[in-house]
C-alpha positions as CSV (number, residue, x, y, z in Angstrom):
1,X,-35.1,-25.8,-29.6
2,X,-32.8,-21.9,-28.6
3,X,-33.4,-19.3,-30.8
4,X,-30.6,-18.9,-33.8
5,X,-27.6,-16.5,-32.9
6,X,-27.7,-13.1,-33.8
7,X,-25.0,-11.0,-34.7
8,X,-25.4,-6.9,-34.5
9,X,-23.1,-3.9,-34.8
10,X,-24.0,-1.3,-32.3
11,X,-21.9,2.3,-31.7
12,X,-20.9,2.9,-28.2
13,X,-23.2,5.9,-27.6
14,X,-26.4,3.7,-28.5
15,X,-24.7,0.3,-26.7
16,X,-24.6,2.7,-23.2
17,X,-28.6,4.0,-23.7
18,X,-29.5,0.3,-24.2
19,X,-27.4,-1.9,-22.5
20,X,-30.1,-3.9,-20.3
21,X,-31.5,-4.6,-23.5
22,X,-28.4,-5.9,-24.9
23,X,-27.3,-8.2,-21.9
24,X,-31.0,-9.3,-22.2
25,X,-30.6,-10.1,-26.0
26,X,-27.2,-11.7,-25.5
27,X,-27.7,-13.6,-22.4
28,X,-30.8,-14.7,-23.6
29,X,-30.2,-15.7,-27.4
30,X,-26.4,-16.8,-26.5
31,X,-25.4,-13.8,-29.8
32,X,-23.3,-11.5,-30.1
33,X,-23.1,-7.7,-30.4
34,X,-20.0,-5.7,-32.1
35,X,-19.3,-2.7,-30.5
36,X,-17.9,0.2,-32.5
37,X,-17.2,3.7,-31.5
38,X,-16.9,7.0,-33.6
39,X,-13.5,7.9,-34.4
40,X,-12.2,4.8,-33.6
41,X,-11.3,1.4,-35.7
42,X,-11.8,-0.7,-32.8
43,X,-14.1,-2.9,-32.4
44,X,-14.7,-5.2,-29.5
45,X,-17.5,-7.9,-29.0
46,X,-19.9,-8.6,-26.9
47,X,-21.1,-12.6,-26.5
48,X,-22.7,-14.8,-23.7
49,X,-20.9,-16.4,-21.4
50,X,-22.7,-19.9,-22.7
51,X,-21.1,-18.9,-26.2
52,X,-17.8,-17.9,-25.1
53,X,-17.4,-21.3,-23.0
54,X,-18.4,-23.2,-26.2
55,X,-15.7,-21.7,-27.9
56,X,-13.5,-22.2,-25.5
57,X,-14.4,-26.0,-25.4
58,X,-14.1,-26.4,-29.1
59,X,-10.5,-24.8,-28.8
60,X,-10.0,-27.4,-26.1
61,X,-11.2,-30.3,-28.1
62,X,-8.6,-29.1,-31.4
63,X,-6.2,-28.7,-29.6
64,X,-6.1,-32.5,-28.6
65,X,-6.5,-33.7,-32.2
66,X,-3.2,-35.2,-34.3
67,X,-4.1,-32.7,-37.2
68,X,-3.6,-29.8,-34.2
69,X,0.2,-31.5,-33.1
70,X,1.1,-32.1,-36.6
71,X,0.4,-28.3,-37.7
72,X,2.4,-27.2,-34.9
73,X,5.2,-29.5,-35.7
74,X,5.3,-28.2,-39.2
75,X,5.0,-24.2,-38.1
76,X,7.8,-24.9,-35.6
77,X,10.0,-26.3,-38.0
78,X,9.1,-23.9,-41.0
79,X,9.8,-20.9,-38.5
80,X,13.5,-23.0,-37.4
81,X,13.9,-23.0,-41.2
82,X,13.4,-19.1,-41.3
83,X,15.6,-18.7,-38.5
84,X,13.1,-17.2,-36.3
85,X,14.7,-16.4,-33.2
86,X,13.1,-18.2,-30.1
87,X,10.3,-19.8,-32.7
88,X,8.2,-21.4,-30.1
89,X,6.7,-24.8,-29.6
90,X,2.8,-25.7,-29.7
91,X,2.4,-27.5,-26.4
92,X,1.6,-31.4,-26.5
């Protein structure tokens, strides 16, 4: 059985003095590491490529439900309704 996910917050300055051990961590645990940096409100994320291709696979699978196509249908026609100028379709 993998390892559970782990999720840390790490500044930029300390992301650049440990960033084999990050990719290490990540790559390894398939986690994830927010990246902030001082002054900023930014944030960015780091994840595995394992992880990111599940999610991307999940959004995949959604998208091919009925519930998926019928929310669309609805947020095109609500946005119609609202006269949203060029209120665009989910594709089928």
């Amino acid at each position: 059985m993998s390892e559970p996910l782990f999720f840390q917050t790490l500044e930029l300055t300390r992301l650049r003095r440990a960033l084999a051990k990050v990719h290490g961590q990540v790559a390894g645990r398939h986690g994830r590491i927010e990246v902030t940096h001082d002054g900023c409100d930014d944030v960015c994320v780091i994840l595995s490529k394992a992880e990111l291709e599940s999610l991307e696979r999940a959004l995949e699978i959604l998208t091919e439900t009925a519930e998926y196509k019928a929310m669309c249908d609805t947020l095109t026609q609500v946005a119609a309704a609202c006269g949203v100028v060029g209120a665009a379709e989910c594709e089928a």
